[in-house]
C-alpha positions, 0 to 999 in steps of 0.5 A, a space after each residue: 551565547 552569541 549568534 554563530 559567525 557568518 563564517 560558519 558552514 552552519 550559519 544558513 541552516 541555523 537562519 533556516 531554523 530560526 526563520 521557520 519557528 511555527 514549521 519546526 519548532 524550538 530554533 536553537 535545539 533545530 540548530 543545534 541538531 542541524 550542525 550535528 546532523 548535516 541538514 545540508 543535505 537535501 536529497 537523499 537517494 534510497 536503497 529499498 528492501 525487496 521482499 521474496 514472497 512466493 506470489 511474486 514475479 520473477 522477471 517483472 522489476 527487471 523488464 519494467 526498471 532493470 533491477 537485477 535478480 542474481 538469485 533468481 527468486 520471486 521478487 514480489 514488493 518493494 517497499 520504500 519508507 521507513 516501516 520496520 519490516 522493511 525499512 529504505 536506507 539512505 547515505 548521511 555523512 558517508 554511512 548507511 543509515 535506516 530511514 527510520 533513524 534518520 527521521 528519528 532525529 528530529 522528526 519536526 525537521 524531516 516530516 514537518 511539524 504538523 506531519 509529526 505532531 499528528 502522525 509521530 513517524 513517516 505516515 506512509 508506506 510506498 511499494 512496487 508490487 509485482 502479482 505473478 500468483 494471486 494474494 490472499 483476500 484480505 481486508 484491514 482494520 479501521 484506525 479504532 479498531 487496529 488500535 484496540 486489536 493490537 492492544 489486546 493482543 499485546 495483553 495477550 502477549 502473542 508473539 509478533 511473529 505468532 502464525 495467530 497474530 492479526 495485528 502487527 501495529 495499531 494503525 489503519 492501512 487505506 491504500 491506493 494502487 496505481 497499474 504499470 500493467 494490467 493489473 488485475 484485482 478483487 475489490 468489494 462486495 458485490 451486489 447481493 442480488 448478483 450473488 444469488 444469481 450466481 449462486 443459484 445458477 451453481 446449484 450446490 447441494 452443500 451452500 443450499 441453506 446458506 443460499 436460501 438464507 441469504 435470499 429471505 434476508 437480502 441485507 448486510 447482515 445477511 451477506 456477512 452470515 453467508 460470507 461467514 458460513 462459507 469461510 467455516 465451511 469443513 470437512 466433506 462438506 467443504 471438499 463437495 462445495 469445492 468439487 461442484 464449483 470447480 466441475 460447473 467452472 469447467 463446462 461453463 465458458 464465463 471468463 469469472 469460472 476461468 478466472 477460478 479454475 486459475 486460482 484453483 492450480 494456485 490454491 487447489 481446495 481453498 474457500 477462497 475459490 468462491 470469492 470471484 462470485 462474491 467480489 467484483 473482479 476488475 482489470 485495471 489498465 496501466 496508468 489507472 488506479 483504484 482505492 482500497 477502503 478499510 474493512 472492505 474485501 479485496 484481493 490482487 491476482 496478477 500484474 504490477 503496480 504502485 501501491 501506497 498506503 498507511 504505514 501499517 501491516 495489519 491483514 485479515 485474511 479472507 482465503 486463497 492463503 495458507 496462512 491463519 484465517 481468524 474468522 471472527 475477527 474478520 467478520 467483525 472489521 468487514 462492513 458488507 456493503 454492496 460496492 457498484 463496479 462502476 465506483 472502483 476506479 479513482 477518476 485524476 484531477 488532472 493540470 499541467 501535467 500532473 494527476 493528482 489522486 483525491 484520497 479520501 485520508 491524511 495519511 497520504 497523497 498521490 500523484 504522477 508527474 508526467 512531464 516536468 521541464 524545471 517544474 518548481 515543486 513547494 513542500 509542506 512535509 517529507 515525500 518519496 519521488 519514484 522515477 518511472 521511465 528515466 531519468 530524474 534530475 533535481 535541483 535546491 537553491 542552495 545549488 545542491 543537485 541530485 540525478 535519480 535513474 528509472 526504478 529508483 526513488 529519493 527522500 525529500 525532507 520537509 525542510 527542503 521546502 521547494 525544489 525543482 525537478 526535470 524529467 521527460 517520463 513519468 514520476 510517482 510522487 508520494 507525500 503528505 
Protein backbone atom coordinates (compact mmCIF):
# COMPACT_ATOMS: atom_id res chain seq x y z
CA UNK A 1 0.00 0.00 0.00
CA UNK A 2 1.57 3.15 -0.93
CA UNK A 3 2.44 5.97 1.40
CA UNK A 4 -0.83 8.62 1.57
CA UNK A 5 -0.63 11.47 -1.22
CA UNK A 6 0.78 14.89 0.39
CA UNK A 7 -2.39 16.09 -1.08
CA UNK A 8 -4.34 14.58 1.51
CA UNK A 9 -5.99 16.54 4.39
CA UNK A 10 -4.60 13.53 6.68
CA UNK A 11 -0.92 13.40 5.50
CA UNK A 12 0.53 15.27 8.44
CA UNK A 13 -1.40 13.55 11.03
CA UNK A 14 -0.46 10.21 9.63
CA UNK A 15 3.58 11.75 9.81
CA UNK A 16 2.42 12.67 13.40
CA UNK A 17 1.92 8.86 13.90
CA UNK A 18 4.63 7.50 12.38
CA UNK A 19 7.19 9.92 13.80
CA UNK A 20 5.93 8.91 17.41
CA UNK A 21 5.76 4.94 17.18
CA UNK A 22 7.01 4.60 21.28
CA UNK A 23 4.46 7.40 22.47
CA UNK A 24 1.18 5.67 20.66
CA UNK A 25 2.14 2.90 19.34
CA UNK A 26 1.14 0.84 15.86
CA UNK A 27 1.49 3.95 13.30
CA UNK A 28 -0.87 2.60 10.53
CA UNK A 29 -3.85 1.61 12.84
CA UNK A 30 -3.21 5.38 14.65
CA UNK A 31 -3.42 6.58 11.15
CA UNK A 32 -5.82 4.71 10.47
CA UNK A 33 -8.21 5.92 13.28
CA UNK A 34 -6.62 9.58 12.71
CA UNK A 35 -8.29 9.89 9.22
CA UNK A 36 -11.61 8.47 10.91
CA UNK A 37 -11.59 10.32 14.17
CA UNK A 38 -10.49 13.72 12.83
CA UNK A 39 -7.51 14.10 15.20
CA UNK A 40 -7.01 17.69 13.60
CA UNK A 41 -8.57 18.71 16.54
CA UNK A 42 -6.49 19.66 19.17
CA UNK A 43 -8.55 21.60 21.66
CA UNK A 44 -11.65 20.41 22.85
CA UNK A 45 -14.02 22.70 24.55
CA UNK A 46 -16.07 20.81 27.60
CA UNK A 47 -19.68 20.88 28.56
CA UNK A 48 -19.42 19.52 32.41
CA UNK A 49 -22.34 17.86 34.61
CA UNK A 50 -23.61 19.77 37.83
CA UNK A 51 -24.62 17.54 40.31
CA UNK A 52 -27.75 18.90 42.57
CA UNK A 53 -26.92 17.35 46.02
CA UNK A 54 -28.60 19.02 48.61
CA UNK A 55 -25.24 20.14 50.51
CA UNK A 56 -24.75 22.49 47.69
CA UNK A 57 -24.62 26.51 47.14
CA UNK A 58 -27.37 28.02 45.58
CA UNK A 59 -25.70 31.14 44.37
CA UNK A 60 -21.77 30.23 44.62
CA UNK A 61 -20.95 29.14 40.73
CA UNK A 62 -22.99 32.23 39.61
CA UNK A 63 -20.84 34.80 41.89
CA UNK A 64 -17.41 33.19 41.20
CA UNK A 65 -18.18 32.29 37.11
CA UNK A 66 -21.64 33.51 36.02
CA UNK A 67 -22.86 30.18 35.53
CA UNK A 68 -26.66 30.49 35.45
CA UNK A 69 -29.10 28.56 37.69
CA UNK A 70 -32.60 28.96 36.22
CA UNK A 71 -33.98 26.26 38.75
CA UNK A 72 -32.68 27.68 41.42
CA UNK A 73 -31.56 24.33 42.85
CA UNK A 74 -28.48 23.66 45.27
CA UNK A 75 -25.71 23.14 42.83
CA UNK A 76 -23.06 21.27 44.87
CA UNK A 77 -19.90 19.93 41.85
CA UNK A 78 -18.87 20.16 38.78
CA UNK A 79 -17.23 17.58 37.48
CA UNK A 80 -15.15 17.67 34.55
CA UNK A 81 -13.79 14.24 33.12
CA UNK A 82 -14.94 11.21 32.04
CA UNK A 83 -16.31 9.26 34.98
CA UNK A 84 -19.65 7.74 34.29
CA UNK A 85 -21.68 9.07 37.13
CA UNK A 86 -21.03 12.43 35.53
CA UNK A 87 -19.25 12.03 32.29
CA UNK A 88 -17.95 16.08 30.45
CA UNK A 89 -18.98 16.31 26.57
CA UNK A 90 -17.34 17.43 24.13
CA UNK A 91 -17.96 18.46 20.04
CA UNK A 92 -16.09 16.26 17.43
CA UNK A 93 -17.25 16.30 13.70
CA UNK A 94 -20.51 18.79 14.80
CA UNK A 95 -21.88 16.08 17.37
CA UNK A 96 -21.99 15.85 21.00
CA UNK A 97 -19.90 13.30 22.34
CA UNK A 98 -19.24 11.88 25.91
CA UNK A 99 -15.44 12.30 26.86
CA UNK A 100 -15.52 8.83 27.63
CA UNK A 101 -16.32 7.63 23.94
CA UNK A 102 -13.89 9.75 22.71
CA UNK A 103 -11.11 8.74 24.55
CA UNK A 104 -12.15 5.10 24.05
CA UNK A 105 -11.25 5.46 20.71
CA UNK A 106 -7.75 5.23 20.93
CA UNK A 107 -6.90 5.84 24.51
CA UNK A 108 -2.85 5.48 23.19
CA UNK A 109 -3.60 8.71 21.01
CA UNK A 110 -5.84 10.72 23.59
CA UNK A 111 -4.15 9.70 27.09
CA UNK A 112 -0.82 8.82 25.83
CA UNK A 113 0.86 5.36 25.72
CA UNK A 114 2.24 5.36 29.03
CA UNK A 115 -1.07 6.96 30.87
CA UNK A 116 -3.01 4.37 28.98
CA UNK A 117 -1.18 1.07 29.42
CA UNK A 118 -0.87 2.12 33.05
CA UNK A 119 -4.28 3.39 33.85
CA UNK A 120 -6.72 1.99 30.75
CA UNK A 121 -8.87 5.28 31.04
CA UNK A 122 -8.47 9.33 32.01
CA UNK A 123 -6.90 8.51 35.61
CA UNK A 124 -8.55 11.61 37.00
CA UNK A 125 -11.32 13.35 37.97
CA UNK A 126 -11.65 17.21 38.62
CA UNK A 127 -14.43 19.18 40.28
CA UNK A 128 -15.80 22.88 41.29
CA UNK A 129 -17.30 21.96 44.90
CA UNK A 130 -19.42 24.36 46.51
CA UNK A 131 -19.96 23.31 50.46
CA UNK A 132 -23.20 25.45 51.86
CA UNK A 133 -24.14 22.46 54.12
CA UNK A 134 -21.53 20.28 55.76
CA UNK A 135 -20.64 16.73 53.94
CA UNK A 136 -20.87 13.48 55.35
CA UNK A 137 -17.11 12.46 56.88
CA UNK A 138 -15.73 10.05 55.03
CA UNK A 139 -12.74 8.11 54.31
CA UNK A 140 -11.66 6.20 50.91
CA UNK A 141 -10.12 3.02 50.44
CA UNK A 142 -6.47 2.11 49.44
CA UNK A 143 -5.76 0.75 45.73
CA UNK A 144 -6.00 -2.87 47.28
CA UNK A 145 -8.49 -2.54 49.08
CA UNK A 146 -11.37 -1.01 46.65
CA UNK A 147 -10.19 -3.58 44.62
CA UNK A 148 -10.98 -6.34 46.77
CA UNK A 149 -14.16 -4.62 47.86
CA UNK A 150 -15.80 -4.13 44.70
CA UNK A 151 -14.95 -7.62 43.74
CA UNK A 152 -16.86 -8.84 46.66
CA UNK A 153 -19.28 -7.20 46.17
CA UNK A 154 -19.90 -7.78 42.99
CA UNK A 155 -19.93 -11.66 44.22
CA UNK A 156 -22.34 -10.66 46.36
CA UNK A 157 -24.21 -9.24 43.67
CA UNK A 158 -25.40 -6.00 45.45
CA UNK A 159 -26.80 -3.75 43.04
CA UNK A 160 -24.58 -0.33 42.19
CA UNK A 161 -27.42 1.83 43.35
CA UNK A 162 -28.11 -0.40 46.59
CA UNK A 163 -28.34 2.10 49.54
CA UNK A 164 -25.60 -0.90 51.38
CA UNK A 165 -23.18 -0.71 48.45
CA UNK A 166 -19.48 0.80 49.57
CA UNK A 167 -17.88 0.20 46.60
CA UNK A 168 -18.59 1.65 43.35
CA UNK A 169 -15.34 0.91 41.41
CA UNK A 170 -12.09 -0.87 42.31
CA UNK A 171 -9.64 2.07 42.51
CA UNK A 172 -8.54 4.49 45.11
CA UNK A 173 -9.58 8.08 45.43
CA UNK A 174 -6.39 10.51 46.82
CA UNK A 175 -7.54 14.11 46.29
CA UNK A 176 -6.23 17.54 46.60
CA UNK A 177 -8.58 20.49 47.35
CA UNK A 178 -7.33 23.90 46.07
CA UNK A 179 -9.77 27.28 48.32
CA UNK A 180 -11.31 29.80 45.98
CA UNK A 181 -12.93 30.79 49.23
CA UNK A 182 -12.40 30.11 52.62
CA UNK A 183 -12.75 26.66 52.65
CA UNK A 184 -13.53 25.09 55.72
CA UNK A 185 -12.58 21.15 56.51
CA UNK A 186 -12.23 18.04 58.95
CA UNK A 187 -8.88 16.23 57.89
CA UNK A 188 -7.37 13.52 60.06
CA UNK A 189 -6.93 12.38 63.67
CA UNK A 190 -6.33 14.45 65.98
CA UNK A 191 -3.66 13.72 68.54
CA UNK A 192 -5.10 11.07 71.18
CA UNK A 193 -4.08 12.99 73.96
CA UNK A 194 -6.27 16.28 72.53
CA UNK A 195 -8.90 13.71 72.56
CA UNK A 196 -9.01 13.24 75.95
CA UNK A 197 -8.77 16.38 76.85
CA UNK A 198 -11.63 17.30 75.23
CA UNK A 199 -13.29 14.56 76.17
CA UNK A 200 -12.82 14.89 79.73
CA UNK A 201 -13.63 18.18 79.97
CA UNK A 202 -17.39 17.12 78.39
CA UNK A 203 -17.81 14.71 81.31
CA UNK A 204 -20.47 12.29 79.64
CA UNK A 205 -21.81 9.88 81.45
CA UNK A 206 -22.60 7.42 78.59
CA UNK A 207 -18.66 7.89 76.88
CA UNK A 208 -17.06 7.37 80.38
CA UNK A 209 -16.01 3.75 79.60
CA UNK A 210 -15.27 4.34 76.06
CA UNK A 211 -12.93 7.63 77.78
CA UNK A 212 -11.27 5.59 80.42
CA UNK A 213 -10.33 2.86 77.71
CA UNK A 214 -8.86 5.19 75.38
CA UNK A 215 -6.77 6.72 78.48
CA UNK A 216 -5.12 2.92 79.73
CA UNK A 217 -4.40 2.45 75.83
CA UNK A 218 -3.22 5.64 74.12
CA UNK A 219 -2.40 3.66 70.86
CA UNK A 220 -3.87 3.51 67.43
CA UNK A 221 -5.80 0.56 68.44
CA UNK A 222 -7.00 2.30 71.15
CA UNK A 223 -8.71 5.24 69.00
CA UNK A 224 -9.99 2.84 66.45
CA UNK A 225 -11.88 1.23 69.37
CA UNK A 226 -13.07 4.65 70.61
CA UNK A 227 -13.75 5.97 66.97
CA UNK A 228 -15.70 2.63 66.64
CA UNK A 229 -17.92 2.70 70.22
CA UNK A 230 -18.98 6.12 69.42
CA UNK A 231 -20.27 5.26 65.41
CA UNK A 232 -22.54 2.33 67.22
CA UNK A 233 -23.48 4.06 69.98
CA UNK A 234 -27.60 3.39 70.23
CA UNK A 235 -30.73 3.98 71.38
CA UNK A 236 -31.01 6.38 74.97
CA UNK A 237 -27.45 6.10 75.25
CA UNK A 238 -26.90 7.69 72.29
CA UNK A 239 -29.47 10.51 72.44
CA UNK A 240 -28.09 11.24 76.27
CA UNK A 241 -24.25 11.48 74.53
CA UNK A 242 -25.97 13.64 72.12
CA UNK A 243 -28.02 15.86 74.65
CA UNK A 244 -24.78 16.59 76.86
CA UNK A 245 -22.43 17.39 74.15
CA UNK A 246 -24.83 19.80 72.84
CA UNK A 247 -25.82 21.28 76.30
CA UNK A 248 -21.80 21.67 77.03
CA UNK A 249 -21.44 23.50 73.48
CA UNK A 250 -23.96 25.86 74.37
CA UNK A 251 -22.45 27.37 77.55
CA UNK A 252 -18.92 27.09 76.24
CA UNK A 253 -17.66 30.18 73.94
CA UNK A 254 -14.89 27.61 72.12
CA UNK A 255 -15.21 28.50 68.45
CA UNK A 256 -14.82 24.03 68.01
CA UNK A 257 -18.36 23.85 70.47
CA UNK A 258 -19.92 26.69 67.75
CA UNK A 259 -18.71 24.86 65.10
CA UNK A 260 -20.91 21.92 66.56
CA UNK A 261 -24.08 23.42 67.40
CA UNK A 262 -23.91 24.55 63.45
CA UNK A 263 -23.69 21.22 62.19
CA UNK A 264 -26.08 20.21 64.74
CA UNK A 265 -29.19 22.64 62.97
CA UNK A 266 -27.81 20.36 59.75
CA UNK A 267 -28.00 16.92 61.24
CA UNK A 268 -29.56 17.26 64.58
CA UNK A 269 -29.13 14.08 66.55
CA UNK A 270 -26.09 12.70 64.36
CA UNK A 271 -22.87 10.89 65.91
CA UNK A 272 -20.95 12.63 63.74
CA UNK A 273 -21.59 15.90 66.22
CA UNK A 274 -18.65 14.65 68.15
CA UNK A 275 -16.20 14.52 65.06
CA UNK A 276 -15.15 18.06 65.60
CA UNK A 277 -13.55 16.71 68.83
CA UNK A 278 -11.72 13.92 67.19
CA UNK A 279 -10.67 15.40 63.91
CA UNK A 280 -8.45 18.49 63.42
CA UNK A 281 -10.78 21.40 62.11
CA UNK A 282 -8.88 23.85 59.37
CA UNK A 283 -9.74 26.81 57.35
CA UNK A 284 -8.17 27.06 54.32
CA UNK A 285 -7.41 30.64 52.82
CA UNK A 286 -8.20 31.12 48.91
CA UNK A 287 -5.57 30.02 46.70
CA UNK A 288 -4.46 27.52 49.47
CA UNK A 289 -4.48 23.54 49.38
CA UNK A 290 -4.61 20.64 51.24
CA UNK A 291 -4.25 16.75 50.56
CA UNK A 292 -6.37 14.32 51.52
CA UNK A 293 -4.63 10.75 51.97
CA UNK A 294 -6.69 7.59 51.57
CA UNK A 295 -8.21 5.59 54.89
CA UNK A 296 -7.84 8.93 56.62
CA UNK A 297 -10.97 10.74 57.99
CA UNK A 298 -12.28 14.04 56.70
CA UNK A 299 -14.95 15.83 55.85
CA UNK A 300 -15.82 19.37 53.99
CA UNK A 301 -18.09 21.81 55.98
CA UNK A 302 -18.54 25.11 53.90
CA UNK A 303 -16.90 27.12 50.96
CA UNK A 304 -15.81 26.48 47.56
CA UNK A 305 -12.90 24.93 46.00
CA UNK A 306 -11.29 22.85 43.28
CA UNK A 307 -10.93 19.31 44.19
CA UNK A 308 -8.95 16.39 42.09
CA UNK A 309 -8.48 13.18 42.62
CA UNK A 310 -8.49 9.56 41.12
CA UNK A 311 -11.02 8.72 39.02
CA UNK A 312 -13.05 6.82 41.89
CA UNK A 313 -16.38 7.33 43.79
CA UNK A 314 -15.80 5.07 46.72
CA UNK A 315 -16.90 6.50 50.35
CA UNK A 316 -16.88 5.46 53.64
CA UNK A 317 -18.90 7.33 55.75
CA UNK A 318 -18.21 8.16 59.04
CA UNK A 319 -21.46 10.59 60.32
CA UNK A 320 -23.18 13.74 59.45
CA UNK A 321 -25.22 11.78 56.75
CA UNK A 322 -28.25 9.91 56.43
CA UNK A 323 -26.83 7.50 54.28
CA UNK A 324 -25.90 3.95 55.13
CA UNK A 325 -22.74 3.88 57.50
CA UNK A 326 -21.31 0.12 57.17
CA UNK A 327 -18.88 0.51 60.42
CA UNK A 328 -16.80 -2.58 60.05
CA UNK A 329 -15.94 -1.82 57.04
CA UNK A 330 -15.03 1.79 57.87
CA UNK A 331 -13.08 0.61 60.76
CA UNK A 332 -11.10 -1.77 58.48
CA UNK A 333 -9.92 1.10 55.61
CA UNK A 334 -9.08 3.68 58.25
CA UNK A 335 -5.64 3.97 59.81
CA UNK A 336 -5.78 5.80 63.13
CA UNK A 337 -2.80 7.71 62.82
CA UNK A 338 -2.41 10.90 64.62
CA UNK A 339 -2.17 13.59 61.72
CA UNK A 340 -0.33 17.05 63.53
CA UNK A 341 -2.33 20.23 62.34
CA UNK A 342 0.66 21.87 61.03
CA UNK A 343 1.33 19.02 58.22
CA UNK A 344 -2.28 19.85 56.49
CA UNK A 345 -1.52 22.22 53.90
CA UNK A 346 0.25 21.19 50.67
CA UNK A 347 3.49 24.17 50.69
CA UNK A 348 3.92 25.13 46.09
CA UNK A 349 7.00 24.89 44.54
CA UNK A 350 6.51 27.94 42.92
CA UNK A 351 8.55 29.37 39.33
CA UNK A 352 7.76 31.59 36.94
CA UNK A 353 4.62 31.98 37.65
CA UNK A 354 3.39 28.83 38.38
CA UNK A 355 2.36 26.67 41.57
CA UNK A 356 2.68 23.63 41.06
CA UNK A 357 1.57 21.02 43.86
CA UNK A 358 3.84 17.65 44.80
CA UNK A 359 1.16 15.06 45.09
CA UNK A 360 2.48 12.09 46.35
CA UNK A 361 0.30 9.53 43.57
CA UNK A 362 0.36 8.86 39.79
CA UNK A 363 -2.81 9.23 39.46
CA UNK A 364 -2.47 13.02 39.13
CA UNK A 365 -1.00 16.47 38.91
CA UNK A 366 -1.83 19.75 39.89
CA UNK A 367 -0.87 23.38 39.35
CA UNK A 368 -2.36 27.11 39.05
CA UNK A 369 -1.14 28.81 36.44
CA UNK A 370 -1.08 32.66 37.46
CA UNK A 371 -0.11 34.73 34.80
CA UNK A 372 0.74 33.42 31.31
CA UNK A 373 1.86 35.82 28.22
CA UNK A 374 2.61 33.09 25.17
CA UNK A 375 3.68 30.51 28.00
CA UNK A 376 4.65 27.38 25.94
CA UNK A 377 3.37 24.29 27.74
CA UNK A 378 4.86 20.68 26.65
CA UNK A 379 2.53 17.60 27.40
CA UNK A 380 3.49 14.07 27.96
CA UNK A 381 -0.57 12.81 28.61
CA UNK A 382 -4.19 14.19 28.22
CA UNK A 383 -5.09 17.34 30.69
CA UNK A 384 -7.89 19.45 31.78
CA UNK A 385 -7.25 23.48 32.00
CA UNK A 386 -9.85 25.28 33.87
CA UNK A 387 -9.99 29.23 33.41
CA UNK A 388 -10.22 30.91 36.84
CA UNK A 389 -10.59 34.65 36.38
CA UNK A 390 -10.97 35.37 32.57
CA UNK A 391 -10.36 34.61 29.60
CA UNK A 392 -7.91 31.84 28.18
CA UNK A 393 -6.70 32.04 24.69
CA UNK A 394 -4.62 28.92 23.33
CA UNK A 395 -2.66 28.13 20.50
CA UNK A 396 -1.11 24.78 18.46
CA UNK A 397 1.58 24.93 15.54
CA UNK A 398 -0.74 23.68 13.27
CA UNK A 399 -2.50 27.45 13.48
CA UNK A 400 -5.52 25.96 15.51
CA UNK A 401 -6.60 28.29 18.25
CA UNK A 402 -9.23 28.07 21.05
CA UNK A 403 -10.82 30.92 23.43
CA UNK A 404 -11.90 29.56 26.93
CA UNK A 405 -13.99 31.93 29.17
CA UNK A 406 -13.92 32.11 33.27
CA UNK A 407 -15.66 28.91 34.63
CA UNK A 408 -15.06 26.96 31.79
CA UNK A 409 -12.52 24.08 30.94
CA UNK A 410 -10.76 22.42 27.64
CA UNK A 411 -9.43 18.77 26.97
CA UNK A 412 -6.01 18.56 25.78
CA UNK A 413 -5.22 15.17 24.28
CA UNK A 414 -1.59 13.96 24.54
CA UNK A 415 -1.03 14.00 21.11
CA UNK A 416 -1.34 17.88 20.95
CA UNK A 417 2.08 17.68 22.42
CA UNK A 418 2.72 21.23 23.24
CA UNK A 419 0.52 24.40 22.90
CA UNK A 420 0.82 27.94 23.79
CA UNK A 421 -1.46 29.69 26.26
CA UNK A 422 -2.04 33.45 27.19
CA UNK A 423 -4.01 34.43 30.16
CA UNK A 424 -3.95 37.52 32.79
CA UNK A 425 -5.81 35.51 35.51
CA UNK A 426 -5.26 32.21 36.96
CA UNK A 427 -5.57 28.93 35.40
CA UNK A 428 -6.18 25.37 37.03
CA UNK A 429 -4.13 23.00 35.19
CA UNK A 430 -5.09 19.27 35.72
CA UNK A 431 -3.01 16.25 33.93
CA UNK A 432 -0.80 13.54 34.27
Amino acid sequence: MPPPSSHSKYYLISVLALGNFDKYGDPMSDFLLSKKNNLQCMFFPMTNVIQNYAWGSYSSFEQLFGIDNPAKEPQAEIWMGAHPSGCSTVITNGKKTKLSDLINKNKHLYLGKEIANKFGELPYLFKILAVEKALSIQVHPSKSQAEQGFELENKQGIHFTAGNRNYKDANHKPELVYALTDYQAMNGFRPINEIITYFSKLNITELACLLYELETNRTSQGLANFFSGLLTLEGNQKENALCSLLDKAEKSKDLIFELIIELAAQYPKDVGLFSPLILNTITLKPGQAMYLDAQTPHGYLKGTGLEIMANSDNVLRAGLTPKYIDVKELISCTLFDEKPIESLLLDPVESDHILDYPIPVDDFKFCIMRYSQQRTIDIAGAEILLALDGKMLLKHKSGESCEINRGQSVFIPAYTEQYTISCQGRVARAYS
